[in-house]
Every structure is written in structure tokens, then in C-alpha cells.
N, C-alpha and C positions, 0 to 999 in steps of 0.2 A: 306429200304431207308427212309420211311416216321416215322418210330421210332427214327434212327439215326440225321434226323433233326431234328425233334422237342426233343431231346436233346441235341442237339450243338447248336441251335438259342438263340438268346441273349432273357430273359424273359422281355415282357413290362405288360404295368399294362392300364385297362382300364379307370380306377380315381384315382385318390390324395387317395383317403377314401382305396382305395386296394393298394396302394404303402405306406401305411402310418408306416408300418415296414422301409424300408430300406430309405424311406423320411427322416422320424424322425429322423435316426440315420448318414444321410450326413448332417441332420439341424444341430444334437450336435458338429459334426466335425467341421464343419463350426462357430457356437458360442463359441465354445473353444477357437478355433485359435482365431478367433476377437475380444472375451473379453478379450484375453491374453495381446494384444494389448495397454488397459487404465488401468486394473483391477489394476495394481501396480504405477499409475502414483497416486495416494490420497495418499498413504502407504508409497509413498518415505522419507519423513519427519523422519517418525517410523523406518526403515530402517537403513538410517543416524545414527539414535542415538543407533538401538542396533549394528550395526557392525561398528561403530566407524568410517563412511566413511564420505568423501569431496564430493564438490559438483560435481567433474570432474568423481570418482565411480560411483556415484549417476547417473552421464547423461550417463556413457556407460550401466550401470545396463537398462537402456530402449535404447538405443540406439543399445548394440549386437544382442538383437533380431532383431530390426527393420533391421541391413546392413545386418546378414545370412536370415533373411526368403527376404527381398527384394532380393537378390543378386543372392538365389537358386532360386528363383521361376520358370524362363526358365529352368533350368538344372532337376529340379524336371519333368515339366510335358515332357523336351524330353524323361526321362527314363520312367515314366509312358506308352507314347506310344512305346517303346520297348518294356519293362519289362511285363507290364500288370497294367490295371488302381486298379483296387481294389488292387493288390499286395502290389502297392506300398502306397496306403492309409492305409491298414492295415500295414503294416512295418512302417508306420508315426504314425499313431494315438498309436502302442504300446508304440515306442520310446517317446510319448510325455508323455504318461502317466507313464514309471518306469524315467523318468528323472526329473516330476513333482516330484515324489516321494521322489528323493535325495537332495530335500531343506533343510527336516529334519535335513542331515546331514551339511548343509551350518554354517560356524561361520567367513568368511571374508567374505568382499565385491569381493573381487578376486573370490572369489570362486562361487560368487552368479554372477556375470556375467559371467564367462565359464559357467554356469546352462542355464542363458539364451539368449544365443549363441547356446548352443544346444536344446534349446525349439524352434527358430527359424528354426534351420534345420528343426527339423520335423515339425514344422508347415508349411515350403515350399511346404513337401512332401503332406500334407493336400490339403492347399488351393485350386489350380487349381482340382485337381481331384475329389474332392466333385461334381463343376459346370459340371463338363465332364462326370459324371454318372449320373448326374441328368437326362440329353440328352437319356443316355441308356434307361430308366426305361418306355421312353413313347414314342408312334410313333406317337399321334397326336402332331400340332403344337400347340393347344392350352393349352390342359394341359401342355408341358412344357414351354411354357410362364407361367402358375400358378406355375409352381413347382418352377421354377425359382427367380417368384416374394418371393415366401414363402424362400426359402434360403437368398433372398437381404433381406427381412426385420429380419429374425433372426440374420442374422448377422451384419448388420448395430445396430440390434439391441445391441447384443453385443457390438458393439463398442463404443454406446453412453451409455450405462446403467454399462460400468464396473465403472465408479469413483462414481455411487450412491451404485452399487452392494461392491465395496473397501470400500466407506468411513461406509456403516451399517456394513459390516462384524466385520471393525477394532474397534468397538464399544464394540463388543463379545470375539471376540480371537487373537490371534497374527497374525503376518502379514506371517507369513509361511501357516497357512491356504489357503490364496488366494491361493497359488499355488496348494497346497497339493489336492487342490479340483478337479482340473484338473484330478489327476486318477481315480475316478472311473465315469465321465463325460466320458473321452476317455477311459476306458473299457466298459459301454453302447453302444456307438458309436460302436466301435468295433464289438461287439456281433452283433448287427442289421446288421454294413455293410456286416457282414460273412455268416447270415444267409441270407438277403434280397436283396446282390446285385450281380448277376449271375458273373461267370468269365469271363473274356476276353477272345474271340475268337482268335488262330492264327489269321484271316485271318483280325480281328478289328486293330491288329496292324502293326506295322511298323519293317522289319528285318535289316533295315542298324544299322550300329557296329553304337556305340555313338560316337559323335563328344567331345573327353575328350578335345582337344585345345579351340574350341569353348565355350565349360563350362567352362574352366578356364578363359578367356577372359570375356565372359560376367557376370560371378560372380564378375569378378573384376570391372569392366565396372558399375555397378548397384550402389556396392556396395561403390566404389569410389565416385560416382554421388549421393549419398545418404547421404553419409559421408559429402560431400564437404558443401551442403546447411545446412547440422547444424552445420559443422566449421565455416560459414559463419556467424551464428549467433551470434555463440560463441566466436567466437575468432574475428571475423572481415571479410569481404569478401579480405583484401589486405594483412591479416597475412599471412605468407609460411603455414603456416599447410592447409589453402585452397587453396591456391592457386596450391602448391602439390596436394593436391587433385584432384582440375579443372583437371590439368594438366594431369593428374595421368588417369583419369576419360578420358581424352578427345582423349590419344592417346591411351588408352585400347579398345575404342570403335571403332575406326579407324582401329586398330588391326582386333577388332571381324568381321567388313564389309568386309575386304580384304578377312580373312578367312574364312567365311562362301561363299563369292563367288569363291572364286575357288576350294573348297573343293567340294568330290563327294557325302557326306553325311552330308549335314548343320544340324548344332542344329535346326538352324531354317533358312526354306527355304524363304529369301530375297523376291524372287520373287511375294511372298503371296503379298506383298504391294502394288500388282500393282494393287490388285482389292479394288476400293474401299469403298467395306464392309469392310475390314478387315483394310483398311488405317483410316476410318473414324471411328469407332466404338473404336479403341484403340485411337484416339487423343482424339475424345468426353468423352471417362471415364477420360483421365489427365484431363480435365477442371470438372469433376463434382466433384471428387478427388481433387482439389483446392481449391474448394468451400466448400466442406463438413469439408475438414481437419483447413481452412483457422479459419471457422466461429465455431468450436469446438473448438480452441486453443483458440479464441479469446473471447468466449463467457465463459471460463473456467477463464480467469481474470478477465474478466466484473462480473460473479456473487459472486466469491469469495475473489477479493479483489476490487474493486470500489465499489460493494453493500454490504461486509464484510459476504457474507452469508456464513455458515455452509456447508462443503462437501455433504453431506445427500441432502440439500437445493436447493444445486446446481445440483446436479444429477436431482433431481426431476423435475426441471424445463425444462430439457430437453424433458422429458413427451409429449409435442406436435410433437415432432418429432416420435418418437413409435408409436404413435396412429396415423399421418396422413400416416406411414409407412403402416399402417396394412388396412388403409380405402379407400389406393389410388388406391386401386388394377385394380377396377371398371372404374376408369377414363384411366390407364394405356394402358390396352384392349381394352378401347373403340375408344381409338386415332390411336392404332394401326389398329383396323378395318377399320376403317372410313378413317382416311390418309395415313397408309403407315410409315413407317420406318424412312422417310426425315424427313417430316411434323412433326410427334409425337416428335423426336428428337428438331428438333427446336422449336418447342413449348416448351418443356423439359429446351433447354440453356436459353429462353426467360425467363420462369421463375424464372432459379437459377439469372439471370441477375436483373429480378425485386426486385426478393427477397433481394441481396446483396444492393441494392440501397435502399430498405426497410430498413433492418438493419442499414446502415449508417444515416436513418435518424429515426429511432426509440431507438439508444443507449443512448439520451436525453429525451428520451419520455415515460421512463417507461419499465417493463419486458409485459404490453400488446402488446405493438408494437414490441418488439421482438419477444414474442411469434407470433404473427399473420406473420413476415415475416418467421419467423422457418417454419411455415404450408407451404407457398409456398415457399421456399427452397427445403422442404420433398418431395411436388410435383414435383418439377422438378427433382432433383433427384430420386426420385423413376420412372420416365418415363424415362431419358436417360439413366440411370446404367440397366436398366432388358433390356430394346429393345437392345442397344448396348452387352451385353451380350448375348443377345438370338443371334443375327444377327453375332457378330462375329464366335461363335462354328460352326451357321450352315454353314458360309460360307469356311468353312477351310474342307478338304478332310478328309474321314471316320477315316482314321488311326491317323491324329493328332490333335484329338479334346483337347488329353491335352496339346498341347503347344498353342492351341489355346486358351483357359480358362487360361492356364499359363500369356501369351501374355496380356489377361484382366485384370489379378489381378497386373503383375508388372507396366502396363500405371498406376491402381488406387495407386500403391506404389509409385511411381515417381509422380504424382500427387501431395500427400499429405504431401510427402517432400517438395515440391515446397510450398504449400499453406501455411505451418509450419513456412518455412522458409518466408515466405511473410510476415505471421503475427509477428515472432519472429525481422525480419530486422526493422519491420516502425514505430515498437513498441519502441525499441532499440531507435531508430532515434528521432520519435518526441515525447514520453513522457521521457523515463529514461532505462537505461540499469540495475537495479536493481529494482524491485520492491518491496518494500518496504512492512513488515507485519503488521498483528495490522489495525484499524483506520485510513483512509485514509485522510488527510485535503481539503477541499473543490478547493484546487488552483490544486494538485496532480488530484484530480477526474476528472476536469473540463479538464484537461491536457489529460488524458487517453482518454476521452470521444473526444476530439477532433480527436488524434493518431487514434481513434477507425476509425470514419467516413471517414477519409482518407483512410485508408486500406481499408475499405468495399467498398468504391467508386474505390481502384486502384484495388481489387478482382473482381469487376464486369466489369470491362473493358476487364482483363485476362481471365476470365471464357466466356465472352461471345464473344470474337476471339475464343477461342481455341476449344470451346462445339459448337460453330456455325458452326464452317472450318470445324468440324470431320462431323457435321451431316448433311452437301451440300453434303458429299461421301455416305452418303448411300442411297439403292436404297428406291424405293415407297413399296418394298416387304410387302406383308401383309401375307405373309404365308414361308413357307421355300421355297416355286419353283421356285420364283427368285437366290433366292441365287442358288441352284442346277444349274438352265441355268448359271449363272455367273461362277462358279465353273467348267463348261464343255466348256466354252469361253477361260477361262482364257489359259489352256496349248496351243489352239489351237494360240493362239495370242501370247505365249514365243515362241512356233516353228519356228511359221512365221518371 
């Protein structure tokens, strides 16, 4: 017997330094997916001109990834808690890397967005289950709060460092590179998660048949709702094409609640929302996901067309964000010790709130006043996106830790649609719906500059309802044992 267990127990690791095999290689998974994210928003230009595309190509070329990896993301982590967590990470990270591969053979624009439509899918299959293994590898609560922290900063990392990582690339080689580089990233990945990250246990999972109505619903539900806020940009908020959308979006969702609640095996069980770990930590990531996507879109015109810098230029100046990513760790831990899960969280919205209010009054005052708000932006972000992470997996029952990390990455995906679309509407509205290349004229700047401080002033009002409401629902937990008593209340309180 005592043979038999200790080869069916799930393998933990006593530190980071002895997890640093199967670490490393959920970290690559993780920076793939999220550099995949910007790496091609520099290269669009380049794009354009070798495949002969418009600008309407051009926006689904980044747009088909963003509505399939938004739209799979719950569908991915329900089959991960069937299927098996690594299974289906390894089946993702292959597909992404032989489909990075067939860029080579790309010569339409058509053709390059069904590529990346399906670099989406698998990166659906990625994202939640990288966070939901990271959980396996460790039984104390504090290494994975560090593990945790070391995935949010690789991959935020990722996300801010793809259009410096784009624009030095496109300086050397073609723009098929970018992609092409993805396979042997996602065969690293690979290799490590197969050696380093134990299998799923039956009993880790979950045996109800999958809810396929449910996934179809909320694929469409996400991905409708994702669509609609960049038709909104695009086209207008009162055009049919979004308003179709809304519409489209509003009664698929309706659809999804009728049928997860009377169904005997939900995608995702409703009732999770009643605890409010799990209600508050997925509203708190849409507000911090507002903030982060708001002030990237918007700090992405400010350096490269009102200050007319160089892509390279611009990337680099994101720098303060990376570095207070990698140094906040300390502070992150510490709040969590000392206050608890509420407190650390709202201190977290309080921040990105300052910070947003910083920006709007630093876009006239120089790239030091933006950098010094970026730092506490980072801050605050880097405290609500790991605590709420951490707090939501623990709070969700053994067997669906991936719909629960699912649950986190689609609020950060609806989030940053939202913020997108913030920055993209106010922009539209009070400077110019076309922005214009080349030299900017001093009336044009001054124009922008104003656009700018509205938006960061109407960003900081949304971020700090939305990140403040999520973080009044969680508890003072400074360890996982709260959440457990919560989690052993909760059914007794649906029965009753």
C-alpha cells in the first residue's frame, strides 16, 4: 500500500529552486501565449504591405485570436478538469507550436487570420492550465503565492515587452519570424511540462460528461461580447454590426444562465458565485484588466505618435513596468501577511486608482511623471492580479481548479476588451477618429493630450468601483484555511 501511494500522489516540490524544471516550462507556456498577444501589433504595417491587406484584414489578423482564445477559455479549463490538466496543456502547447509553423506557408491575409484563430484555440487550452498546475507542484501556501507571482510577472511580462520584442526583431528579419519562433519556445515548454509536471490523478478530476450546449453558449456569449466592444470602436456603438453584436452577446448569455442552471452537469457551476471569494476576485481582475489594457493602448499612441518615438523607443519605455513587476514581490507578501486578502486587494484598486489619476495629470508633464505613475500602476496590479488569483483557485473545489483559473483569465479577457475599448471610444470622440502619421502639429498634440486626461480620469473612476466592489467580497484570509471553511459552508448553505 505504502509503495502504491507514493506513486499515485500528486509530486510537490519543497522550493521554486527544486520546481525550477516544470516552473520554467508553465513560465514558457504562459510567455508564449501572452507575447502572442502584442508581438504582432508593431509588424502590422509590414504585414499590410507584403499581403496586400486593408485595414478591416489587418484588425481581424489580431482580433481572431483575441474572440477564439477569449471565447474558449471556460470550454478549455471545463475539459482540462475532465480530460486531465497536463493532457490538455500538452495537446495545446503542440497545436500551437506545428501551427506557428504553417506561417511559412501563409501568402493571404485570409489565410494568416484562420492561422491565428487557431493559435487562439490553443492558446485557450494553455492559459488557465499553466495557473492550475502551478497549484499542484506545491502544498505550502506561500511558495505558491511566489510561484504564482513568478508566472504574473513573466507573463505580463510578455505582454508589455512583445511590440519592443516586434519592433527589434522586424529590424533583422521578416515578420514570419515573429511567429515562427513560437515552435521551438512551445517545444521547450513542452519537454519540461512532460518531464516535470506529474499526471492527473482520477480522483483530481471531475467524471460528469461535458456540458457541449453550455460551451457552445458561452463560446458565443464571450466571444460576441468581445467582438461587440471593438465594433463599437470601429464602426460605431449605434452601427447594426454592434449592435447585432450587443444583441447577439446579450441573449447568448441569457441562454448560457437558463442552461447551466437547470442542467445536471454545468460547464460551470453558478452557484460558485455565491461565495464571495470567487464573486470578488473575478470582478477585481476586470478592473485591474481595464487598467492595464486601458493605459497600454493608450500609452502606445502617446509615445509613438504625440512624442513621434520609434517602436524600439517605445517598448523600452515600458521598462518601469517589468522592473517594478519583478521587485514588487516583497511588498505583495507583505500586505498579504499583515492584512489579509480585503485589505491587500484594496490597497491594490487604491493604487491603480492613484496611479490612473497620476497619468492623467502627468501626459503634460513629461515621460517622468508617466513613468513614476507606471511604477504605481505595476504596484497595484501586481498586488490584486496574484492575491485574487491565488484566492480564487483556492477557493473553488479540488476537481475544478481549471475552470476556476479559466474563470480568472476570461474576467482579465473581458476586462481588457472593455479598457480597449474605453481608450479606443474617448479617443475617437474628443481628439480624432483617424490618427494621423508622421509629425504631429502642436494643436493635434495638445488635442490628444487633453483626450488623454479625460480617459485616465474616466479609467480611474471604473477601475476603482469595479477593483474596490471585487475586493469588499473577499475574505481577510491570509492563508488557504479560510477559503477551505468557506468552501465546506458553501454546499451546506445551497442545501439548506
Amino acid at each position: 500500500m505504502t509503495a502504491t501511494t507514493a506513486v499515485s500522489a500528486p509530486r510537490t516540490y519543497p522550493s521554486l529552486r527544486a520546481a525550477w524544471v516544470p516552473l520554467a516550462a508553465l513560465c514558457l507556456a504562459f510567455f508564449v501565449e501572452m507575447v502572442d498577444n502584442t508581438l504582432l501589433m508593431i509588424a502590422m504595417p509590414t504585414i499590410g504591405r507584403d499581403l496586400g491587406s486593408g485595414t478591416t484584414a489587418l484588425q481581424w489578423v489580431t482580433g481572431a485570436y483575441s474572440l477564439t482564445f477569449g471565447g474558449l477559455l471556460l470550454t478549455a479549463g471545463s475539459m482540462a478538469d475532465r480530460l486531465g490538466r497536463r493532457r490538455v496543456l500538452l495537446v495545446g502547447l503542440a497545436v500551437f507550436g506545428v501551427v506557428s509553423l504553417a506561417v511559412a506557408a501563409v501568402t493571404t491575409s485570409g489565410e494568416l487570420i484562420v492561422l491565428r484563430a487557431a493559435l487562439g484555440v490553443a492558446a485557450a487550452a494553455m492559459a488557465p492550465i499553466t495557473n492550475s498546475l502551478v497549484f499542484r507542484l506545491f502544498d505550502d501556501q506561500a511558495l505558491r503565492m511566489r510561484a504564482m507571482t513568478v508566472m504574473i510577472v513573466v507573463g505580463m511580462s510578455g505582454f508589455v515587452l512583445g511590440p519592443l520584442l516586434g519592433g527589434t526583431a522586424l529590424a533583422h528579419v521578416r515578420w514570419e519570424w515573429l511567429l515562427l519562433v513560437n515552435a521551438p519556445i512551445a517545444l521547450l515548454a513542452w519537454v519540461g511540462v512532460r518531464l516535470g509536471v506529474p499526471a492527473d490523478r482520477p480522483e483530481d478530476l471531475t467524471d460528469d460528461r461535458l456540458d457541449l450546449p453550455g460551451t457552445v453558449l458561452s463560446t458565443a456569449a464571450i466571444g460576441l461580447g468581445c467582438y461587440a466592444l471593438t465594433s463599437g470602436v470601429d464602426h460605431g456603438w449605434l452601427s447594426a454590426t454592434t449592435v447585432a453584436a450587443v444583441l447577439g452577446a446579450v441573449t447568448t448569455l441569457v441562454a448560457f444562465v437558463r442552461h447551466e442552471r437547470r442542467t445536471a452537469t454545468p460547464m460551470l457551476d453558478l452557484t460558485l458565485f455565491s461565495r464571495g471569494t470567487v464573486r470578488g476576485a473575478a470582478l477585481a481582475q476586470v478592473g485591474t484588466s481595464i487598467a492595464m489594457a486601458g493605459v497600454m493602448f493608450g500609452l502606445i499612441l502617446h509615445f509613438q505618435y504625440a512624442y513621434g518615438w520609434s517602436p524600439v523607443r517605445a517598448g523600452l519605455a515600458n521598462l518601469p513596468m517589468i522592473a517594478t513587476m519583478v521587485l514588487a514581490t516583497p511588498v505583495t507578501e507583505w500586505l498579504v501577511r499583515h492584512v489579509g486578502h480585503r485589505v491587500a486587494c484594496l490597497v491594490g484598486a487604491a493604487l491603480l486608482t492613484g496611479a490612473l489619476v497620476g497619468m492623467a495629470w502627468g501626459v503634460e508633464h513629461g515621460y517622468p511623471a508617466i513613468a513614476a505613475a507606471m511604477v504605481v500602476m505595476t504596484l497595484g496590479l501586481r498586488t490584486v492580479m496574484t492575491i485574487c488569483a491565488v484566492a480564487l483557485v483556492e477557493a473553488m473545489p479540488a476537481n475544478r481548479t481549471s475552470i476556476g483559473t479559466a474563470l480568472n483569465d476570461t474576467a482579465q479577457e473581458v476586462g481588457s476588451s472593455i479598457g480597449t475599448a474605453v481608450v479606443g471610444t474617448l479617443v475617437a470622440v474628443l481628439v480624432t477618429t483617424v490618427l494621423p502619421a508622421g509629425t504631429w502639429d502642436a494643436g493635434l498634440v495638445a488635442s490628444f493630450f487633453h483626450g488623454e486626461r479625460v480617459t485616465y480620469l474616466a479609467l480611474a473612476v471604473v477601475v476603482g468601483l469595479v477593483a474596490g466592489w471585487g475586493a469588499l467580497s473577499l475574505t481577510d484570509s491570509r492563508s488557504v484555511d479560510e477559503h477551505a471553511a468557506e468552501m465546506a459552508e458553501a454546499p451546506a448553505a445551497v442545501a439548506s
